[in-house]
C-alpha positions as CSV (number, residue, x, y, z in Angstrom):
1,X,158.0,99.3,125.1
2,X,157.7,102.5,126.8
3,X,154.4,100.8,129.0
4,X,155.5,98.0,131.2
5,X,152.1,96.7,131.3
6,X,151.9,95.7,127.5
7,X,155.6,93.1,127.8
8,X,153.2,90.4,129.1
9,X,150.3,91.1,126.4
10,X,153.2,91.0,123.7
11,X,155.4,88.4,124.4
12,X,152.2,86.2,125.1
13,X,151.5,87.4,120.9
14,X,154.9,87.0,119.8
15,X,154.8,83.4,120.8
16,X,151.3,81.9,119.7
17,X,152.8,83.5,116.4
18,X,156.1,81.8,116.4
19,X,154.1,78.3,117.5
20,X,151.7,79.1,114.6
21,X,154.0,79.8,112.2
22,X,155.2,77.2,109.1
23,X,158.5,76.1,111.3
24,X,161.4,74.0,110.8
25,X,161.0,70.5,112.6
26,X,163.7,67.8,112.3
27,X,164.3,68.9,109.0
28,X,160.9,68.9,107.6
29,X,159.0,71.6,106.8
30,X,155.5,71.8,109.1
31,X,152.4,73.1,106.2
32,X,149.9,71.7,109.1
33,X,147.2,68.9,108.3
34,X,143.9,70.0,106.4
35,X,140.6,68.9,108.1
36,X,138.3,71.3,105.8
37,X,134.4,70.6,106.0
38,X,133.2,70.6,102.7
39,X,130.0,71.4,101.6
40,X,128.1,69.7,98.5
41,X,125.3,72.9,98.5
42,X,127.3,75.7,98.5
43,X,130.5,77.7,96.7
44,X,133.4,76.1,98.6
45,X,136.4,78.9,99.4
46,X,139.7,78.9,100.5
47,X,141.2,81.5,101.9
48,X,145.3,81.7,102.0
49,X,146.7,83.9,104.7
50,X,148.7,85.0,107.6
51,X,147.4,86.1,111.2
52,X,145.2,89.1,109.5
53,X,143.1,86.3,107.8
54,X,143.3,84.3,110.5
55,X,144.3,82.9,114.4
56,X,143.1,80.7,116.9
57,X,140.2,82.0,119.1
58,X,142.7,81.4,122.3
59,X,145.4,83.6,121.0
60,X,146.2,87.2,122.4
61,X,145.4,88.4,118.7
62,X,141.9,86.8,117.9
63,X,140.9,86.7,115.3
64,X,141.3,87.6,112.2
65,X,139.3,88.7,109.2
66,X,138.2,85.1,109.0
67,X,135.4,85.0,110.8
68,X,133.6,88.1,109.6
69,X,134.0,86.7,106.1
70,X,132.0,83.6,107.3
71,X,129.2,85.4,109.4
72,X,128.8,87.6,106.5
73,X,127.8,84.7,103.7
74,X,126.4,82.8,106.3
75,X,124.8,79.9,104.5
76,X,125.8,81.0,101.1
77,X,129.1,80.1,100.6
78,X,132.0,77.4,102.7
79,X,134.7,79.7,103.8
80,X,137.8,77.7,105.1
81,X,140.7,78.6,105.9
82,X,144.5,76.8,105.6
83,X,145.6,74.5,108.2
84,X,147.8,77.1,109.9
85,X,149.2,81.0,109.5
86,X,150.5,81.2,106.7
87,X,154.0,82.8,106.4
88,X,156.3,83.7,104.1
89,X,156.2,83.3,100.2
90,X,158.6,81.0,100.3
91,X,156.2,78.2,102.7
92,X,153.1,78.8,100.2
93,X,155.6,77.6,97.6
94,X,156.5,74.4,99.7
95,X,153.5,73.9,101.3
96,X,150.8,74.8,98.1
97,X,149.8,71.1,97.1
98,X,149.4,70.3,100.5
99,X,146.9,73.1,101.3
100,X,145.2,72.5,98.6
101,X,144.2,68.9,99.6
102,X,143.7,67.3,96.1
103,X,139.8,70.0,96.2
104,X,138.1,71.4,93.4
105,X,137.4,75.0,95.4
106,X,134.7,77.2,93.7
107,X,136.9,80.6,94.5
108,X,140.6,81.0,96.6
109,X,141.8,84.3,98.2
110,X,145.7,84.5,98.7
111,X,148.3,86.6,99.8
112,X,151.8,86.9,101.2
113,X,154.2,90.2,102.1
114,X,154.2,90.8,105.8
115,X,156.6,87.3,106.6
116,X,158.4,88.6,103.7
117,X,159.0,92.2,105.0
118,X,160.2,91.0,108.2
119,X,163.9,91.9,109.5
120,X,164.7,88.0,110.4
121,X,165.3,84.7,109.4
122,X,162.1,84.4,107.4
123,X,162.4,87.9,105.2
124,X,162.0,86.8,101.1
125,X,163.9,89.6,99.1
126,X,162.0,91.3,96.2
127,X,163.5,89.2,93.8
128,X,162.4,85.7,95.1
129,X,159.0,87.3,96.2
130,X,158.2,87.7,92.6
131,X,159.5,84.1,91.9
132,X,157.3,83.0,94.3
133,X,153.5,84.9,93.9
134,X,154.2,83.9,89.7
135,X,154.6,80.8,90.8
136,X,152.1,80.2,93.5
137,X,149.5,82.0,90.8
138,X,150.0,79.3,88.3
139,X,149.5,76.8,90.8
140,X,146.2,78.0,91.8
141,X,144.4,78.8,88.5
142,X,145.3,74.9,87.6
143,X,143.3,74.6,91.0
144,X,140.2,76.4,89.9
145,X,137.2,76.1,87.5
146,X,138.4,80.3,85.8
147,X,141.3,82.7,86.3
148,X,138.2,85.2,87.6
149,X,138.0,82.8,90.7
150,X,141.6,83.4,92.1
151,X,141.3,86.6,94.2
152,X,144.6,88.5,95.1
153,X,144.5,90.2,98.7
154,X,147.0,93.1,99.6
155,X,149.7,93.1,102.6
156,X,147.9,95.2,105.1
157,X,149.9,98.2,106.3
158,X,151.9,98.9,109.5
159,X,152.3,101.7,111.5
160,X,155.3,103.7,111.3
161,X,155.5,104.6,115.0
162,X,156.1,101.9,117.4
163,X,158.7,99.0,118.1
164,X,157.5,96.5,116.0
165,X,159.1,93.0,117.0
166,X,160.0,91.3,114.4
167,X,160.8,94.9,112.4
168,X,158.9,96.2,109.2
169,X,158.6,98.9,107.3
170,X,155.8,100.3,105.8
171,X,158.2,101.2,102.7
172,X,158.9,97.5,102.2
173,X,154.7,97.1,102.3
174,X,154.3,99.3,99.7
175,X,156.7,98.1,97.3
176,X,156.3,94.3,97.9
177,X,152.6,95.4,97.3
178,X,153.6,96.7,93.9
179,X,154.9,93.8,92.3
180,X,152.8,91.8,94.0
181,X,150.3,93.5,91.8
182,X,152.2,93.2,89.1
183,X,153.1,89.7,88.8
184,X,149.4,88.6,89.3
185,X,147.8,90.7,87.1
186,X,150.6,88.8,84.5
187,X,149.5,85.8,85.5
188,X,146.1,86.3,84.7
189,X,144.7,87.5,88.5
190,X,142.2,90.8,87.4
191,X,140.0,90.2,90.9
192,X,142.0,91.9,94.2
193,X,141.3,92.7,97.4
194,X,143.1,96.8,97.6
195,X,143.4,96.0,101.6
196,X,146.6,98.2,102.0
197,X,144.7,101.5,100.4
198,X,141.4,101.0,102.2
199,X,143.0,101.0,105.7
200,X,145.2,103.5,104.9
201,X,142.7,105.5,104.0
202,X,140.6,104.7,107.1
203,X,143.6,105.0,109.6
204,X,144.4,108.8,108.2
205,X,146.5,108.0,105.1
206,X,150.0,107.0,104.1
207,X,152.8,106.2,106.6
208,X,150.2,106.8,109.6
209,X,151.9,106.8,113.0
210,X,149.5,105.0,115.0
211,X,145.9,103.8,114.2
212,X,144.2,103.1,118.0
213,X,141.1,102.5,115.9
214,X,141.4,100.1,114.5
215,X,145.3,98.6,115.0
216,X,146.7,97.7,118.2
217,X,149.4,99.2,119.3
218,X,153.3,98.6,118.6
219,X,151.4,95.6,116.3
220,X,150.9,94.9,112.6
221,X,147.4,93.5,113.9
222,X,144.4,94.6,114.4
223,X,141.4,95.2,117.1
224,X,138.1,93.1,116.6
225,X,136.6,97.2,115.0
226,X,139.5,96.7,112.3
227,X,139.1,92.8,111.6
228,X,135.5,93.6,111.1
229,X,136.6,96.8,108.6
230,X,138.9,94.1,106.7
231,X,136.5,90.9,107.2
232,X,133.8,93.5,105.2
233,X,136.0,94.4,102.1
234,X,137.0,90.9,101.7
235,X,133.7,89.9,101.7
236,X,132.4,92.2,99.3
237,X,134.7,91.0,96.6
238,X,134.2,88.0,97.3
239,X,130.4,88.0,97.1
240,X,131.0,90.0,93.5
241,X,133.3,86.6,92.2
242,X,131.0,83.8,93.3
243,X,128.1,86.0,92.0
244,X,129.7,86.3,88.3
């Protein structure tokens, strides 16, 4: 770690993300129980994600992009957020319907790749990560009034320095990223979040070492100056699909 005094700081993370994870219990797989408050005035949206999008308030990482997004429509539009982190392509796939909760949402966000990426137990190869985004696409434009309501959000990068636990590669986030791409704009999906490019460009460009700016260290995550920076983009898009 190269800095005793971060071991505490990132075990503490390592676990609220393991506890917050989609995990294997007695067989069963865990999607966690909607409780969504649904509004009857305003654009209801759901947004699909991992820890970037979102993580509980007491959690070493708080959190997320989520709560910009909200502040930022304010009254205007619902934001809610799935029951739980969201992990690997291969959970969305099982856990989809559940998610979903039988709604008629106004606009969804999605996106998978960094559970995917990872060098463990819950890594997706390239092949079944395509399988999965087509089919987790079609799933959610049945969900939704028009195809321009489904909004695709890039894998956010990681830094190439540092001991990232569990391992990624930013390689593996730029080509997952790619056919990510390319299976949802077949599928219909012309509205995207570019995530990836816009903090690449803000942290200095491709395969940055380190971004203290705005990503903490030895992390995939980010400080509250980068969940603002990402909260802001995904906003903006957002705003431009609800508006159309």
């Amino acid at each position: 770690l190269g800095d005793g005094r971060r071991a505490p700081a990132m075990a503490a993370r390592q676990l609220w993300i393991l506890l917050s994870l989609a995990t294997v219990i007695c067989g069963q797989l865990n999607c966690g129980v909607p409780n969504y408050q649904w509004s009857n005035s305003v654009p209801n949206v759901l947004i699909i994600g991992d820890t970037i999008a979102f993580n509980a308030p007491e959690s070493p990482i708080c959190c997320g992009y989520l709560p910009i997004v909200q502040q930022m429509f304010g009254g205007y539009a619902n934001i809610q957020h799935i029951p739980m982190a969201g992990g690997s392509s291969a959970v969305g796939v099982a856990c989809l319907d559940q998610w979903l909760d039988g709604r008629n949402w106004d606009a969804i966000t999605y996106n998978f790749g960094l559970h995917d990426i990872e060098g463990d137990e819950q890594h997706v190869d390239i092949g079944d990560y395509q399988t999965n985004i087509a089919n987790i696409t079609l799933r959610l434009m049945r969900a939704l009034p028009s195809p321009d309501r489904l909004v695709w959000v890039d894998t956010t990068p990681v830094p190439s320095m540092g001991n990232l636990n569990p391992p990624r590669s930013e390689k593996d986030v730029i080509y997952y990223n790619y056919f990510a791409d390319q299976v949802t704009s077949a599928g219909g999906v012309f509205q995207y979040v570019p995530l990836w490019k816009q903090m690449t460009i803000a942290c200095g460009g491709s395969f940055y070492n380190t971004c203290p700016q705005y990503q903490l260290p030895n992390d995939v995550h980010f400080n509250q100056a980068g969940w603002q920076l990402l909260g802001k983009w995904v906003f903006q898009t957002l705003r431009q699909v609800l508006h159309h």
